[in-house]
C-alpha positions in Angstrom: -2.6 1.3 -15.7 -4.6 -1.3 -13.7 -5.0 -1.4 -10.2 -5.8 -5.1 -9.4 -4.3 -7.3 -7.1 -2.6 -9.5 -9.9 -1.0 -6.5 -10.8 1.8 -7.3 -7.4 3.2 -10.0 -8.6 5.0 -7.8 -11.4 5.1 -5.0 -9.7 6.9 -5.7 -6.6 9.8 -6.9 -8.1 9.5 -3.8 -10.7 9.7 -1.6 -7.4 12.9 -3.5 -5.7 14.3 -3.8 -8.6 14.7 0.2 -9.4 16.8 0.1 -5.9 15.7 3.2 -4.6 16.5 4.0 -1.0 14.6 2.0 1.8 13.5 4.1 4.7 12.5 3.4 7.7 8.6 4.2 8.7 6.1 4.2 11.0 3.2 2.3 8.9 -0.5 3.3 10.5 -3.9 1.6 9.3 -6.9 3.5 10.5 -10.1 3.3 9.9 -10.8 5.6 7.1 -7.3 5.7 5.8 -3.5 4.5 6.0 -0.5 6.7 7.0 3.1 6.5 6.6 5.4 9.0 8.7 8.8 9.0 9.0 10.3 6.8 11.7 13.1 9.6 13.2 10.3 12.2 13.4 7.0 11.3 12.5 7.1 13.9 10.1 3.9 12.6 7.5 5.1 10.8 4.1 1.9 10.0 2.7 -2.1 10.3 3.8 -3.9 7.5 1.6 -7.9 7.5 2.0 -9.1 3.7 1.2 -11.1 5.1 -1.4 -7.8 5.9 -3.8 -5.9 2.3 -2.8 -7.0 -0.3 -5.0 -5.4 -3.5 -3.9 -3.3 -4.9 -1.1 -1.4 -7.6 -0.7 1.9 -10.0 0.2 5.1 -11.0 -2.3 4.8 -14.5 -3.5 9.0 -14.6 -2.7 9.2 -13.0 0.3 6.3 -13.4 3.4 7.2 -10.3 5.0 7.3 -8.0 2.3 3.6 -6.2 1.3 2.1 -3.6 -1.1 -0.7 -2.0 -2.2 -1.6 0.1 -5.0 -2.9 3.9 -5.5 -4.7 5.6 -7.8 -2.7 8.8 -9.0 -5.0 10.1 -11.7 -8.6 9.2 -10.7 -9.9 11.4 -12.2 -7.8 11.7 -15.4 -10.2 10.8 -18.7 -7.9 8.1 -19.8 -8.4 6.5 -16.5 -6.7 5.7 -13.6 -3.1 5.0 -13.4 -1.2 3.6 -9.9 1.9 3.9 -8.4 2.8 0.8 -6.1 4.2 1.2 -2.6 6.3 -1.5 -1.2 7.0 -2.1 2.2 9.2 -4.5 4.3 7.5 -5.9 7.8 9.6 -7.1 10.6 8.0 -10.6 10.8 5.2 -12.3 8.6 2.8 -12.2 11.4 3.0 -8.3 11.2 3.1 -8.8 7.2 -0.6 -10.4 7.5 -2.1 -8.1 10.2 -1.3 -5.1 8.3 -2.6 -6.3 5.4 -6.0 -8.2 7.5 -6.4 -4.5 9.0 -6.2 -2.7 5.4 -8.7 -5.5 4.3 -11.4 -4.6 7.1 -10.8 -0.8 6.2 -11.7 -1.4 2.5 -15.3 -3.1 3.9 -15.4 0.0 6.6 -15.2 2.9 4.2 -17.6 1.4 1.7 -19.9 3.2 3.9 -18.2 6.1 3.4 -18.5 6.4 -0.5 
């Protein structure tokens, strides 16, 4: 139910450890928002505004693996809960720009609230 960056170092390994099927992606950080499309055919996974993501960041274990955190009931009276997307980078130099790039969208789109 919390959305803060300590939240990764449980929840990575929560994630991997369920196994679920990797896929490959296409992992885009724009300005306003990040997208994930499918590798094969760019067909659109997921549209995140930086508005809904609450934290980013690397696994402790592993320097090329990364997450970050959405909110999936914003707006729920209970408050927030979050779902936790992992990814796998090809190097750990890709691992930190994506997630350098995500931090500078977080200070871009305060703006935008």
């Amino acid at each position: 139910q919390y959305g803060g960056k300590e939240v990764l170092d449980q929840a990575i390994p929560a994630v991997l450890e369920r196994h679920l099927t990797a896929q490959e992606v296409l992992f885009d950080v724009k300005e306003a928002e990040v997208l994930v499309q499918e590798k094969t055919s760019s067909k659109l996974l997921c549209l995140y505004p930086y508005p809904t993501i609450s934290c980013v960041g690397r696994c402790v274990d592993s320097s090329n693996l990364f997450a970050f955190c959405v909110a999936t009931s914003p707006e729920s009276p209970d408050g927030s809960t979050f779902d936790c997307l992992v990814f796998a980078s090809s190097s750990e130099q890709e691992c930190e720009e994506i997630i350098r790039r995500m931090a500078a969208g977080f200070q871009h789109t305060e703006w935008f609230v």
